[in-house]
N, C-alpha and C positions, 0 to 999 in steps of 0.2 A: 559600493552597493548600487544597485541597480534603482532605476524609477521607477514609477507605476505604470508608466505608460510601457516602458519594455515589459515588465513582466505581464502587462499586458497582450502584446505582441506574442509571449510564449503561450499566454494562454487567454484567448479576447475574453471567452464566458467566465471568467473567476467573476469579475464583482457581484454579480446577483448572484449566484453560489456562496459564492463566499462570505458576503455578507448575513445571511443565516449560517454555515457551518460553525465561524468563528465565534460569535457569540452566544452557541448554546452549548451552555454549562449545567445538565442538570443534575450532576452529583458537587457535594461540597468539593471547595479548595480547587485544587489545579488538576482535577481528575479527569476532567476530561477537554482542557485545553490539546489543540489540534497543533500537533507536531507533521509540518510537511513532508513528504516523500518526494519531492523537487528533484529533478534530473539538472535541470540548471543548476540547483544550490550543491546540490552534491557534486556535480561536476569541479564549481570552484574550492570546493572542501576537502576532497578526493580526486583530484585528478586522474588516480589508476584505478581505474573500475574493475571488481572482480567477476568474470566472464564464465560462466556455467549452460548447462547443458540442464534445463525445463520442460516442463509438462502444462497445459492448460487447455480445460476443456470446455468445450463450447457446441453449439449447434451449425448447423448448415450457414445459416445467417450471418451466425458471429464468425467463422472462419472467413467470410468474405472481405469484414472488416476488418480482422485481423492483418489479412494478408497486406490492405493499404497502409499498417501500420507500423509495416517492417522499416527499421532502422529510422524510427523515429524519438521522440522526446514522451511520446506519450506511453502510461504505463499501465501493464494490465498484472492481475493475481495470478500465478501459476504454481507448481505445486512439485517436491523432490518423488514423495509419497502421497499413495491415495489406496483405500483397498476398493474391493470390487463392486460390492454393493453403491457406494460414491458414487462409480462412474456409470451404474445404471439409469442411479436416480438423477447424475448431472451436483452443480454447484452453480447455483441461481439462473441457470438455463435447464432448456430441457435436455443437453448433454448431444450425445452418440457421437463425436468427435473427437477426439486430443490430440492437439499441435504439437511435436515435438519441436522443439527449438533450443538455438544458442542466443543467450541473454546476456546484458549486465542484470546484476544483480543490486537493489537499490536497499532490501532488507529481508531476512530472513529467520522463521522460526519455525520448530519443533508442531505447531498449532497453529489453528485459525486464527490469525490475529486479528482481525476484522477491519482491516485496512480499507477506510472508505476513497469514493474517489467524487472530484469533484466531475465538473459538467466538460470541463476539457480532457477528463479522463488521469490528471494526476493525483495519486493518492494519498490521503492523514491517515496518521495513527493521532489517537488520543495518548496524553501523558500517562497512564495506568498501565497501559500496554507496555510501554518499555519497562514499567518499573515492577510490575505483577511478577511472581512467580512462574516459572516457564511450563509445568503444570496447572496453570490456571488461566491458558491462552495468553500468556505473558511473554515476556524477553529477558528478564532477570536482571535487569539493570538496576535495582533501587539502591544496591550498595555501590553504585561506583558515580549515581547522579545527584546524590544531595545537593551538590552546587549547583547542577545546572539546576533545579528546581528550585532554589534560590532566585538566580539568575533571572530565570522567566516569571517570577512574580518581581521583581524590580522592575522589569520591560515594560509589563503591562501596566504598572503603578505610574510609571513615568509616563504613560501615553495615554489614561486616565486621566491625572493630572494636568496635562498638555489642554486637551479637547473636552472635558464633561465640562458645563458650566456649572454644575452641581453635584460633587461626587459626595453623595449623603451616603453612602452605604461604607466607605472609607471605616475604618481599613481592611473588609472584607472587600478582599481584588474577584471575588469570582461573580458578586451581587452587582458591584461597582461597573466590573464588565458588561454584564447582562443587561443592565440600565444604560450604558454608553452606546451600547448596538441598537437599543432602542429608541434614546434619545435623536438620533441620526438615521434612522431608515430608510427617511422620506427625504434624507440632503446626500445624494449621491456622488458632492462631490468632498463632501467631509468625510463620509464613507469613505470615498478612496482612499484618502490621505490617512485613516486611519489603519484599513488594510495595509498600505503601505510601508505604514512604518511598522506595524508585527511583522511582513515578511522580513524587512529589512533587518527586525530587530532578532530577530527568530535565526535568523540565519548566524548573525555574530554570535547568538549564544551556543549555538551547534559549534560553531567554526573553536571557539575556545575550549569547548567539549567533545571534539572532535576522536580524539582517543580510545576513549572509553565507549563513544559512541558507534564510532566503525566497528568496533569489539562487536556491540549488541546486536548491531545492524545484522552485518556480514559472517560470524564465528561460525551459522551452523551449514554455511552454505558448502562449510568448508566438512563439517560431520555427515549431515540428511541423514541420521537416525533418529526415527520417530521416538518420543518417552514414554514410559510407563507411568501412570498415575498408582504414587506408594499405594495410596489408600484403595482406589478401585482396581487397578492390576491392569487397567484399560488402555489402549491407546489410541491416539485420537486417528479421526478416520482419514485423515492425508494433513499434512505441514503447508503453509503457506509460504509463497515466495515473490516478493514484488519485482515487477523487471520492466526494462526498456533495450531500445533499441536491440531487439531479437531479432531473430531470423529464424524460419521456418523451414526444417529440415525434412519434414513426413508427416502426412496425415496420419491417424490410426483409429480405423472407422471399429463402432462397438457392435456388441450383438441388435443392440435394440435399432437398429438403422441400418443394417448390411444386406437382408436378403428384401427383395429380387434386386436391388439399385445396381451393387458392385461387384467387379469381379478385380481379380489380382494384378491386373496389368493397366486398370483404370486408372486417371488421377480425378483430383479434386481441386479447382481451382489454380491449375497447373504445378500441384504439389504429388508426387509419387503417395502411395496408399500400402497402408498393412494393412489388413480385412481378418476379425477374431471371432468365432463365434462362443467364446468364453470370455467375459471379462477378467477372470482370475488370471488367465493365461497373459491378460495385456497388463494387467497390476501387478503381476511376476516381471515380466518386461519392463517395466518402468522402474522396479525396483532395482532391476541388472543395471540399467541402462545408466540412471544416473549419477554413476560414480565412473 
């Protein structure tokens, strides 16, 4: 296992991040403990990365960061599907761009899983997410992780135990937790050592659940067909896709940003351009493209 000080190294801003992500718990149990999206941890978990062909859309702005971003560690949400109104409105930018690229793939589902990122830019899911229903922005994993959600309450009980001087909340590990984040706020370097050892610990219980969990991770990267909600008949309005070390093969500028700027022989940020004055037409395209 790695020290604190390397994972440091991979990522310097975790600890004030992370020290709030990690210990807020506000639904019961293990619901919303913070399962990493780690390019290092998956690296030594998976050594064979599964390598696809993504979509993410972004503004003028973020494609400039993006492009520094290629072939790195750091991970950004990108997407197999989206339909057209999505890419007017954007996804948490104000949009008119989509990066075509080739990515590894770090996890991937049918919906918006809401994969948060911290300040260095690498992503959690919360435990609910894997285990949710894949109609319900989930990953369907609940039948194949009982152990590992065993597992990860043992981790945590053990490193409660370790470090609270007082765990009164015993044997509720999610109360117990929330009081140990706070007991420690103000000692930065007990925080560490407490981070450190859920990465550390986090990691072994992945590694031993390793299986089942490439399954959830990686399965739809391999289908990219969006699902139908039985109940509503609805499908959600693009799939999420976590990735790293991309590479950026083509801009594809939208309606809401194309005229007077560009014309078809432009680039953008030394990247070639498709120029649409329909989105449907580039949401049809995207849908060819990435199979």
């Amino acid at each position: 296992m790695k020290s604190f000080k390397q994972h440091l190294k991979e990522a310097p801003a975790w600890t004030e991040s992370l020290s709030v992500m990690l210990f807020d718990l506000p639904r019961a149990d293990l619901a919303d403990v913070k399962i990493p999206l780690s390019p290092s941890i998956f690296r030594r978990i998976w050594p064979e990365a599964v390598r696809s062909r993504v979509f993410h859309l972004t503004d003028l702005d973020g494609l400039g960061k993006l492009k520094k971003m290629q072939g790195g560690k750091r991970s950004v949400s990108a997407f197999y599907n989206i339909n057209s109104s999505s890419i007017g409105d954007g996804i948490r930018t104000y949009g008119g761009y989509i990066a075509e690229m080739d990515a590894d793939v770090l996890a991937a589902a049918p919906d918006d899983i809401g994969s948060q990122p911290d300040k260095q830019g690498r992503r959690w899911l919360v435990w609910s997410t894997l285990v949710d229903p894949k109609t319900q922005n989930g990953m369907g994993g609940k039948s194949q992780l009982g152990g590992m959600y065993r597992d990860i309450n043992e981790m945590m009980i053990e490193i409660i135990m370790e470090y609270a001087d007082d765990p009164k909340f015993m044997p509720n590990v999610n109360k117990s937790w929330i009081a140990l984040g706070q007991e420690y706020r103000n000692e930065n370097k007990i925080l560490s050592q407490i981070i450190r050892d859920y990465l550390d610990g986090m990691e072994k219980v992945m590694k031993k659940h390793s299986k089942p969990l490439k399954s959830i991770f990686t399965d739809y990267a391999f289908d990219k067909e969006l699902m139908q909600d039985p109940d509503s008949g609805d499908f959600a309005l693009w799939d999420e896709v976590v990735v790293n070390n991309f590479k950026i093969k083509k801009v594809h500028v939208t309606q809401e940003v194309l005229f007077p700027k560009y014309r078809q022989d432009d680039d953008i940020e030394g990247f070639p351009i498709e120029l649409y004055t329909d989105n449907g037409d580039l949401a049809d395209y995207i849908t060819r493209t990435k199979n």
